[in-house]
N, C-alpha and C positions, 0 to 999 in steps of 0.2 A: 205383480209382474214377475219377482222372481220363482213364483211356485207354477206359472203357465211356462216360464222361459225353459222351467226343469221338466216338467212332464211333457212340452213340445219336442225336447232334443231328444225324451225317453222315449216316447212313442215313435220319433224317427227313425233311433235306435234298433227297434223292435222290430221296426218296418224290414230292416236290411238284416234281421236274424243276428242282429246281435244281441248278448247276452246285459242284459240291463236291469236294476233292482234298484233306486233310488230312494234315499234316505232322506226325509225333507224335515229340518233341525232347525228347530225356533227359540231366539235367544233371549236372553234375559227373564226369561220366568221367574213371576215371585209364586205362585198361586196355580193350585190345580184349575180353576175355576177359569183363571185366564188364559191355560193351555187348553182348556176343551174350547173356548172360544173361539180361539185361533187354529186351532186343529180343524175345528167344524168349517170355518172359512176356507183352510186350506184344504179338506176334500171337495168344497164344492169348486173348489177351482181346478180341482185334479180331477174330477167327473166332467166338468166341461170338457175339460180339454183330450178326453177320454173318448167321448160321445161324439166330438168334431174327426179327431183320426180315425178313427173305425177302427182302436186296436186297443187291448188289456192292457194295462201295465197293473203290475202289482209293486207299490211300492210304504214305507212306513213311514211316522212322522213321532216325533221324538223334541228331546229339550236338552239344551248345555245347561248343566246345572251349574253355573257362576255367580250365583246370590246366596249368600248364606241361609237365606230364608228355605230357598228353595231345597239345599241339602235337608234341613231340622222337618221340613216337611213332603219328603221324597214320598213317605207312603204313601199322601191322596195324590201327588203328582203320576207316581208310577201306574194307578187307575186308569191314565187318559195317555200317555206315554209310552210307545213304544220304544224306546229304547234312550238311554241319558247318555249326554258326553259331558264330562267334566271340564271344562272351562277354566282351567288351574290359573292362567294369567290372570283373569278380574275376580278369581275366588281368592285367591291370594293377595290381590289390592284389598278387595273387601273385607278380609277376616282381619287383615295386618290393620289396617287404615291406613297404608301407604301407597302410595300412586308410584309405579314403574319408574316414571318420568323424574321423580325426585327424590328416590331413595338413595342417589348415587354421592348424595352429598354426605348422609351418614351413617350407611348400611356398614362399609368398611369399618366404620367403629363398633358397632354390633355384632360384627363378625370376629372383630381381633380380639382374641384372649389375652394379651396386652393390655385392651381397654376398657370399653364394655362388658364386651364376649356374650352378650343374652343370644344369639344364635348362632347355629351350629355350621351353617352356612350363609350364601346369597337365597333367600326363598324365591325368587325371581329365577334364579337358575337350576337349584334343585329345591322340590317340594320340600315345606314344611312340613314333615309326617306329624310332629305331636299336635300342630295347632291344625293347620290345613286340613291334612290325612286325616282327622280324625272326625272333621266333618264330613271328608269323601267316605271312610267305612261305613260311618254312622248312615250316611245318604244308601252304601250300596245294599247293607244289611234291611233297612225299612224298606228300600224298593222294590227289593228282592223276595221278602216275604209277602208281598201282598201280587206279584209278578217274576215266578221262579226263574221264567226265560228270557225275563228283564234283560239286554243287550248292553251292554256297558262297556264306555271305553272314555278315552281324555283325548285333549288336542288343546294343543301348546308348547309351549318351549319345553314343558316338562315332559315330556314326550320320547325327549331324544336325551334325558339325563340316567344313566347308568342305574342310581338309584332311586330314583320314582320311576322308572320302570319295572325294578323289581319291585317294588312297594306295589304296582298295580298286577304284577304276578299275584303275589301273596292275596289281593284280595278279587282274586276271579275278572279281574276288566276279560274283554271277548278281544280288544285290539287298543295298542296308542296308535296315535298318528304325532305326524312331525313334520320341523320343515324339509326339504325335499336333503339337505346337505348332512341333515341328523343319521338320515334311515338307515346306513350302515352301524351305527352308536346303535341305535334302538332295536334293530335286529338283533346284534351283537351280545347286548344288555338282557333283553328277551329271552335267547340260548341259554345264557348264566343261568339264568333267574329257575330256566325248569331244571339245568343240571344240580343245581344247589337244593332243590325242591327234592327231587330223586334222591339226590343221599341222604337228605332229614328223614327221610321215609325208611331209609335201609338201615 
């Protein structure tokens, strides 16, 4: 329903010469085997709905990579995947073992150098680069070798945090996204990120 509901509104789109290129993102992958499954289901339902409008859309289909599994095995993913978004929210439940919903009782102690102190910050609010991050490099670097044009980006809270955005500067993401009250932050973050890039270079 939702992949006729998108190529319906793109082909209307089209209809009235607007500029339309729709991205159709399938969640929770563990498995290359099970995105070409689903990928295959989802062009035959984007060719139906192709062949009923009488009009082209071109558009790609792609995976949130939010399973651990899915990063350590990016390269037969990136085969069948046009493009990955990283899924920081439930990549980071996943790798942490912590659920969003109930770290609030002892993330604060984790965080205070005071007590615990084992992390550096909230990973919920900015990316874990050493644990996290390093399943996303590891994901972008396989992906990329096997799909140089591989498209990469993230969507999540960490989207609109300062430094996982430059984190996703330094390793080639194409865009973050955010919530809509971040995107000033994320643009913001974004600018740094290449000015800072430009002077390591000079």
């Amino acid at each position: 329903m939702q992949v006729r509901a998108i190529m319906e509104a793109a082909c209307e789109s089209k209809k009235k010469n607007v500029k339309v290129f729709p991205e159709i993102m399938l969640p929770l992958i563990i498995d290359a085997k099970e995105l070409l499954i689903l990928a295959n289901r989802t062009r035959k339902v984007a060719q139906k709905v192709i062949d009923e409008q009488g009009v082209e859309v071109k558009y790609l289909i792609g995976t949130m990579i939010e399973v651990p599994r899915a990063a350590l095995l990016a390269d037969q993913i990136a085969k069948v995947a046009d493009f990955f978004s990283f899924g920081t929210n439930d990549l980071t439940q996943m790798t942490l073992g912590m659920s969003r919903d109930d770290a609030g009782r002892f993330l604060p102690d984790y965080v205070d150098e005071k007590k615990a102190g084992i992390l550096k910050s909230d990973p919920f609010q900015s990316l874990d680069q050493e644990g996290v991050g390093l399943l996303i490099k590891m994901a972008v670097e396989k992906g990329r070798k096997v799909k140089k044009d591989l498209k990469i980006g993230i969507c999540g809270e960490h989207g609109g945090d300062p430094s996982s955005v430059e984190f996703c500067h330094k390793n080639k993401f194409d865009y973050v996204s955010c919530s809509p009250f971040r995107v000033p932050i994320a643009r913001l973050a974004a600018a740094q990120s290449v000015i800072k890039s430009q002077k390591k270079k000079k």
